[in-house]
C-alpha positions in Angstrom: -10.4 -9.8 48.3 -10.5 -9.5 52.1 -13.1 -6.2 54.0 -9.1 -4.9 54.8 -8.0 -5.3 51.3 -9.6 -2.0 50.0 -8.2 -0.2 47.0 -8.2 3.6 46.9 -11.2 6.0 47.0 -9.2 7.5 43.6 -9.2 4.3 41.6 -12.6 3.7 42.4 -14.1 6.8 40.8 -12.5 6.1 37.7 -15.0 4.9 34.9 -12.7 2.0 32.5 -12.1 3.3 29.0 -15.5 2.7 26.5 -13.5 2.8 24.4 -11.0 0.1 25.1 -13.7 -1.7 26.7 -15.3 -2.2 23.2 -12.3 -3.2 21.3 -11.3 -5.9 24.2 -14.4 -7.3 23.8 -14.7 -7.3 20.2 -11.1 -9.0 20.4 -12.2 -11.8 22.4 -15.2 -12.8 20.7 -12.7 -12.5 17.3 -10.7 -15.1 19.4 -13.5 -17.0 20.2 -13.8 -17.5 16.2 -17.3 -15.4 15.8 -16.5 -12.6 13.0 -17.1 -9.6 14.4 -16.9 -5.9 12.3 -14.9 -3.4 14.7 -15.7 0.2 14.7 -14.4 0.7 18.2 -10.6 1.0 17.7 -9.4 5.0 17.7 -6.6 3.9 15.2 -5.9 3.8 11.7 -5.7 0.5 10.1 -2.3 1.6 8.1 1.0 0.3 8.6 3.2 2.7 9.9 5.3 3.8 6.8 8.5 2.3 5.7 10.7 4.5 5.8 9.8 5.0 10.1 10.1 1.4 10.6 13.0 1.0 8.8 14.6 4.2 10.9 13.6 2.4 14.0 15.5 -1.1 12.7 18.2 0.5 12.1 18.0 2.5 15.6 17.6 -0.9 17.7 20.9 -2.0 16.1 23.4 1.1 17.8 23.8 0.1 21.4 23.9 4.2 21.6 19.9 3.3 21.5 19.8 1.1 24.4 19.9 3.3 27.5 18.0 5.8 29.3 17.5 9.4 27.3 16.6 12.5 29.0 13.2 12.7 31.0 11.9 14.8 28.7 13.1 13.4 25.3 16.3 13.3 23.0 17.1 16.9 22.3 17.0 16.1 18.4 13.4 15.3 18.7 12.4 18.4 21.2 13.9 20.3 18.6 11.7 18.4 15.2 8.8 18.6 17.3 9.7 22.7 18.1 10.4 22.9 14.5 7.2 20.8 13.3 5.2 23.4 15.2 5.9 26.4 13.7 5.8 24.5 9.8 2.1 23.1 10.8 0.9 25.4 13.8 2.3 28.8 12.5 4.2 30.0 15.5 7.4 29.9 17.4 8.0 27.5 20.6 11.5 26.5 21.8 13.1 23.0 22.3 13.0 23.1 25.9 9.2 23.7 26.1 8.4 20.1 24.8 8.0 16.9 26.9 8.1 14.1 24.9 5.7 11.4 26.9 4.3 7.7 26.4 1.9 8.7 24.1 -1.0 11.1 24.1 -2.6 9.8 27.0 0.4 10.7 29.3 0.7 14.1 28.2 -3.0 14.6 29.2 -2.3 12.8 32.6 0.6 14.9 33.2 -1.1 18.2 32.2 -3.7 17.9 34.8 -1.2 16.8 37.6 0.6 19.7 37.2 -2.4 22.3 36.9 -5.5 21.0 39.1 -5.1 21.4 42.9 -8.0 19.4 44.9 -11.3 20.9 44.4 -10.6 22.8 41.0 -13.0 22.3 38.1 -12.0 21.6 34.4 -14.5 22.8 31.9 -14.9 19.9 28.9 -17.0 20.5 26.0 -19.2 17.2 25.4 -19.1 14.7 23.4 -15.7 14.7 25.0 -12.8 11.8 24.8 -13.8 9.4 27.1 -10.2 9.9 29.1 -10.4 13.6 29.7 -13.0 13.2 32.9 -11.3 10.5 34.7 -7.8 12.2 34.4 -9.6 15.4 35.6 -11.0 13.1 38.8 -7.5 11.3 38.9 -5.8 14.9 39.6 -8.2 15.5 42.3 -10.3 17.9 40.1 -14.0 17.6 39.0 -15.2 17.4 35.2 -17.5 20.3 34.4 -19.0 18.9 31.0 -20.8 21.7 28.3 -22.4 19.5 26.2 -23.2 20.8 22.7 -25.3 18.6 20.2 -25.3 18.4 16.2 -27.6 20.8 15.6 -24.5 23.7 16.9 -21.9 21.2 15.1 -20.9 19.7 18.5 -18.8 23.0 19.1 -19.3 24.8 22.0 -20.3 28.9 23.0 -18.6 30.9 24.9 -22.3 31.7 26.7 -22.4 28.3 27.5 -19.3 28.2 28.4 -19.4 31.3 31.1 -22.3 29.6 32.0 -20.1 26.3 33.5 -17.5 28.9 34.6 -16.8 29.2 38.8 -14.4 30.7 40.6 -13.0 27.4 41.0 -12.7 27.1 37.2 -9.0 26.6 36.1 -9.1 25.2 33.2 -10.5 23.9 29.7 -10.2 21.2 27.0 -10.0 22.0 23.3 -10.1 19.4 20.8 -10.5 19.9 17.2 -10.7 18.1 15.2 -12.6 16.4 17.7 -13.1 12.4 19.3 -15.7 11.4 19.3 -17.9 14.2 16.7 -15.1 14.2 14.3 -16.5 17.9 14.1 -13.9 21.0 13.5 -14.5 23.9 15.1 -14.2 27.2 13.1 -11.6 29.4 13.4 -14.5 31.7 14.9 -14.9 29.5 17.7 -11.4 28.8 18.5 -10.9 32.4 18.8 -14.0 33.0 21.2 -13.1 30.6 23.6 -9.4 31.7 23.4 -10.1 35.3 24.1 -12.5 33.9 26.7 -10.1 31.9 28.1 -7.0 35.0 28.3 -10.2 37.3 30.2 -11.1 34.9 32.3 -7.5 33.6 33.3 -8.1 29.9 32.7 -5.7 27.2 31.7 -6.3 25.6 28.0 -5.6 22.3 27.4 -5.6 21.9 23.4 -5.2 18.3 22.1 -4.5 18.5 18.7 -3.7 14.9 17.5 -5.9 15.0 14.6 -5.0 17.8 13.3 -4.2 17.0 9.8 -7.1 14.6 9.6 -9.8 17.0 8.4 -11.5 16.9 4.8 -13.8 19.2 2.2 -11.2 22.0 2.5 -11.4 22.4 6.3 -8.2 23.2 8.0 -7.3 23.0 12.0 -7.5 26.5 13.3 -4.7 26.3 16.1 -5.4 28.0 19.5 -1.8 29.3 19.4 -1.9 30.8 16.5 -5.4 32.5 16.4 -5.2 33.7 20.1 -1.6 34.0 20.6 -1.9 36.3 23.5 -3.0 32.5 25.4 0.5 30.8 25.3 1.8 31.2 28.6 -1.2 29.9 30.0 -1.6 27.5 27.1 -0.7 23.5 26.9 -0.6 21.5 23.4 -1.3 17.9 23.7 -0.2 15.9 20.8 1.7 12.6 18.9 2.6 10.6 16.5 -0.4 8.0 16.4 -2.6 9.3 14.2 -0.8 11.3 11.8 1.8 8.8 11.2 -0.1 5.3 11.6 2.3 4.8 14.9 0.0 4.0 18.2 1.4 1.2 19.1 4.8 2.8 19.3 3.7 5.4 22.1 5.3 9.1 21.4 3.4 11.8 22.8 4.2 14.9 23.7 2.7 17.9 25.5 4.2 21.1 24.4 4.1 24.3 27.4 5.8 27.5 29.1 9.2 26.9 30.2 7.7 26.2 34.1 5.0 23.6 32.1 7.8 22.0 30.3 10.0 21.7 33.6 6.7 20.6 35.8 6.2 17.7 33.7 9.8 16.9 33.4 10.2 16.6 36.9 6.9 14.5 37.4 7.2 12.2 34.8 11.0 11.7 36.6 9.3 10.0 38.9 6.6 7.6 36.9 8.6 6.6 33.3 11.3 8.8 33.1 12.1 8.5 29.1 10.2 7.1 26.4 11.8 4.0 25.0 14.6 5.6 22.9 14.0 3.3 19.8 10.7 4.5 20.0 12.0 8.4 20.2 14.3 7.7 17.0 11.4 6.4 14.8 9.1 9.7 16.1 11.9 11.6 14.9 12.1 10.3 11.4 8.5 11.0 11.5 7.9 14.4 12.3 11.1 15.8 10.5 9.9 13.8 6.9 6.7 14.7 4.6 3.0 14.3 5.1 2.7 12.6 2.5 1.8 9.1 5.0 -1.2 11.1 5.9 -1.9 12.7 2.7 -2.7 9.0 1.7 -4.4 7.8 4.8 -6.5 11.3 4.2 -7.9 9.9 0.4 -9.1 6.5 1.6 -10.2 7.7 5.1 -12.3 10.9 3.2 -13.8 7.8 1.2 -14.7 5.9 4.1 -16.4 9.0 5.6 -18.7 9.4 2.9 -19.5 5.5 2.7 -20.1 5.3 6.5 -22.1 8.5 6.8 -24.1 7.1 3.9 -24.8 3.4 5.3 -25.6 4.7 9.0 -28.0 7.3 7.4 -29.7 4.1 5.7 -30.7 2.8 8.4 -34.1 3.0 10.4 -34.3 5.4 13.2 -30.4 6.2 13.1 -29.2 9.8 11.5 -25.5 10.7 11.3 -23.9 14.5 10.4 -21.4 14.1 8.2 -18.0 14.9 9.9 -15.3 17.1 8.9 -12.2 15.8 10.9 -10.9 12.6 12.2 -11.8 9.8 11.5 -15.1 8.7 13.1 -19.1 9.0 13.0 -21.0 10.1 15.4 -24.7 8.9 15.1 -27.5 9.8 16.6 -29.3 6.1 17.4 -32.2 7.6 20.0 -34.7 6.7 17.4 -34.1 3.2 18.1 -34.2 3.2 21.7 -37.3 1.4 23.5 -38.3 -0.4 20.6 -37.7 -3.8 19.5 -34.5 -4.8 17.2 -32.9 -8.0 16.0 -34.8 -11.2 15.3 -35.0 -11.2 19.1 -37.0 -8.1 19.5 -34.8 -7.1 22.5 -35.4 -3.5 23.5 -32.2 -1.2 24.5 -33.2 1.4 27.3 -29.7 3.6 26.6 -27.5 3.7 24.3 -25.0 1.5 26.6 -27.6 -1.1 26.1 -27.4 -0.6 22.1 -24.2 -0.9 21.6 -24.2 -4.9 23.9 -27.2 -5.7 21.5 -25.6 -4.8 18.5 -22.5 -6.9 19.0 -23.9 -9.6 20.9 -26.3 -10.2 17.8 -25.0 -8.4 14.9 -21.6 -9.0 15.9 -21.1 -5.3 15.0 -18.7 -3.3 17.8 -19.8 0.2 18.4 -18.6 2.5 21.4 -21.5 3.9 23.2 -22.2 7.3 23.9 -22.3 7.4 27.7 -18.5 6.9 27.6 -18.3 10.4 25.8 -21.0 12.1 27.6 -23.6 12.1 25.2 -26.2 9.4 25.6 -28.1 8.4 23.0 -25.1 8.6 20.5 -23.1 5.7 18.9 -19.2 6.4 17.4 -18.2 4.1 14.8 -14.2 4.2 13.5 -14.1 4.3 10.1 -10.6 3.1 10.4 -10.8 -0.1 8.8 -11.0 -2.0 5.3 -13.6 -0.8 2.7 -15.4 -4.5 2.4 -15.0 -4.7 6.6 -16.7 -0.9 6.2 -19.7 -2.5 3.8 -19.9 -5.1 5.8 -20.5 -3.8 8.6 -22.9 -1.2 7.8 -25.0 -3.9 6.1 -25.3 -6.1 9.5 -26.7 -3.0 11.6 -29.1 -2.1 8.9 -30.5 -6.0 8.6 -30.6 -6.2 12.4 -32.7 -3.1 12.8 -34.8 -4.0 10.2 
C-alpha cells in the first residue's frame, strides 16, 4: 500500500482472533497433507441433528423463506427463544426483548456499541474470550482485565473486582461456564458480582452459550435468576452453536430491556439487517425441541474431559484442573517454558512461542494463552474424535519428553 493509503487507527488496535488464527493455520498445513491433531476449534465435532437440518431443507423449499425477515428476527423464534428462557433460565422475558443476530459474536459487538461511549472501561474477568477485548476497543472503550488463576477456580472476587472498578466503569462480562477455563462459577459468585454490579450501577454482559455444557452435577447459576433485581441493566448473550452442534449456521441472539432490544434493532438495521431466514427456521426447530442433542454430546464430551485432563497431566512440566463446563482444558504449560523441547531442543520464551513449537514439530494445534489474557496457559478443545484425542495427547507428551 501507498504512505496515503492508511487504514483506521480502530482497525489497527484490534489483536486477530488466537483463536481463529490457530485453526487457519492448522487447516493449511492439513491442506498441505501434514496430519496435524486440532485442539483449536471452539466447536463441537457433531453434526447438527437431523431433525434441524431436515427443518431447514424443508424451509429452503417455501419461497415464503426467501426474503428479508424483521431486523430483529421472525416473531416465532423471539417468542421460542422468550419461551426457552424461562424453561432453562427460570425467569420471565418478553418476545420483543430478543434480537436474534449472526451468531454470538454479533450479539457481543452489538452489546458494546450500544452501551460504551469513548473512554468508558469494561471490566473482564481473565482468562477471558479472546473477542471480548477487541469489541470493547472496537466501541471506543478500554478492556479492564481481573485476572483470576486456578488456584481461585478462574472465578473472580468481588474485592478484586471493586478493585478494577472507576468512575468510568460501565460495564462487565460474565461467562460461565467459561472460554477458555471451562470453569463454572458458583452460584455464590454469580450472586456477588450481581449484587455488586445493581450497587454499583454497572451494565452486565452475561454470555451464556455454554450453558448446558457443564458436568459432575454442576449446573449454570443464571445472573437473571439469582440476582433478578439486575435485569434492566442486564444483557444475555447467547445461540445455537454450541448447544445444538449449529456454528456454521450463525443464530445468535442477545436478549435485553425493551430500550436494549430496540438499540440493537436499530443498529444492526444498518450492518445485516436479518439473519438469513433459512437459518432462523432451523434455530427455531432447535430451541422449541428437546435437549436431548446435547444430552448426547454431554456423555462423550464428559469422557473426553477426563481423557484430556488425564493425558495433559502426564506430561512433563504441564498441569491441568479438571474443568467443570464447556468443553475445553486449560493447562498450565509454564513449567516448560525456557527449557529445551522436541528433538530440536528449541526453547519457547512465552507461551505464544509454545504453542508455534508444538505444531510446527509435533503437529499438535493448541491456542495460546496470550490470546485470553493469561500467559503461560495453553487451551486445548476437546471437541474432537476419541483416537484424534489419544492421539494427540500422545504427540505433546513424546515431544516434551
Amino acid at each position: 500500500m501507498a504512505e496515503w493509503q492508511t487504514l483506521s487507527d480502530r482497525i489497527n488496535s484490534v489483536a486477530p482472533s488466537a483463536t481463529l488464527a490457530v485453526d487457519s493455520k492448522a487447516k493449511a498445513m492439513k491442506a498441505a497433507g501434514i496430519d496435524v491433531i486440532g485442539f483449536g476449534a471452539g466447536e463441537p465435532n457433531f453434526p447438527t441433528p437431523d431433525y434441524i437440518v431436515d427443518a431447514a431443507a424443508s424451509a429452503c423449499h417455501d419461497p415464503k423463506n426467501h426474503h428479508y425477515t424483521p431486523t430483529p428476527g421472525l416473531p416465532p423464534l423471539r417468542k421460542a427463544i422468550a419461551e426457552k428462557t424461562l424453561r432453562d433460565s427460570g425467569y420471565e422475558v418478553s418476545p420483543d426483548q430478543v434480537v436474534v443476530t449472526n451468531g454470538g459474536k454479533q450479539a457481543v459487538y452489538e452489546a458494546l456499541q450500544i452501551l460504551i461511549n469513548p473512554g468508558d472501561e469494561v471490566i473482564i474477568p481473565a482468562p477471558y474470550w479472546t473477542t471480548y477485548p477487541e469489541a470493547v476497543k472496537l466501541a471506543g472503550g478500554k478492556p479492564v482485565t481481573v485476572f483470576s488463576g486456578a488456584e481461585n477456580g478462574f472465578a473472580p472476587t468481588v474485592e478484586s473486582l471493586e478493585a478494577a472498578r472507576t468512575p468510568r466503569t460501565k460495564a462487565i462480562f460474565v461467562n460461565t461456564p467459561s472460554n477458555p477455563t471451562g470453569a463454572v462459577w458458583s452460584e455464590e459468585t454469580v450472586r456477588a458480582v450481581g449484587e455488586w454490579a445493581v450497587e454499583r450501577h454497572v451494565w452486565v454482559l452475561s454470555d451464556e452459550i455454554y450453558e448446558h455444557l457443564t458436568y459432575d452435577g454442576e449446573k449454570t447459576a443464571y445472573i437473571g435468576a439469582v440476582v433478578p433485581e439486575i435485569r434492566d441493566q442486564l444483557i444475555v448473550l447467547n445461540g445455537v452453536a454450541k448447544t445444538y452442534a449449529m456454528t456454521g449456521w450463525r443464530v445468535g441472539w442477545l436478549i435485553g430491556s425493551l430500550p436494549v432490544a430496540k438499540a440493537a434493532a436499530k443498529l444492526q438495521g444498518h450492518m445485516t439487517s436479518n439473519v438469513a431466514d433459512v437459518s432462523q427456521q432451523a434455530a427455531l426447530t432447535a430451541v422449541s425441541g428437546s435437549l436431548d442433542a446435547v444430552a448426547m454430546m454431554r456423555k462423550a464430551f464428559d469422557k473426553r474431559r477426563k481423557a484430556i485432563v488425564a493425558g495433559l497431566n502426564a506430561v512433563d512440566g504441564v498441569t491441568c484442573r479438571m474443568p467443570k463446563g464447556a468443553f475445553y482444558a486449560f493447562a498450565d504449560v509454564k513449567a516448560l517454558l525456557n527449557r529445551p523441547l522436541g528433538k530440536n531442543g528449541n526453547v519457547a520464551k512465552n507461551s505464544s512461542e509454545l504453542a508455534e513449537l508444538l505444531l510446527e514439530e509435533a503437529h499438535v494445534a493448541a491456542v495460546p494463552g496470550e490470546g485470553f489474557g493469561a500467559s503461560g496457559f495453553l487451551r486445548f478443545s476437546y471437541a474432537l474424535e476419541d483416537d484424534a484425542l489419544a492421539e494427540g495427547m500422545r504427540r505433546f507428551k513424546e515431544w516434551v519428553g
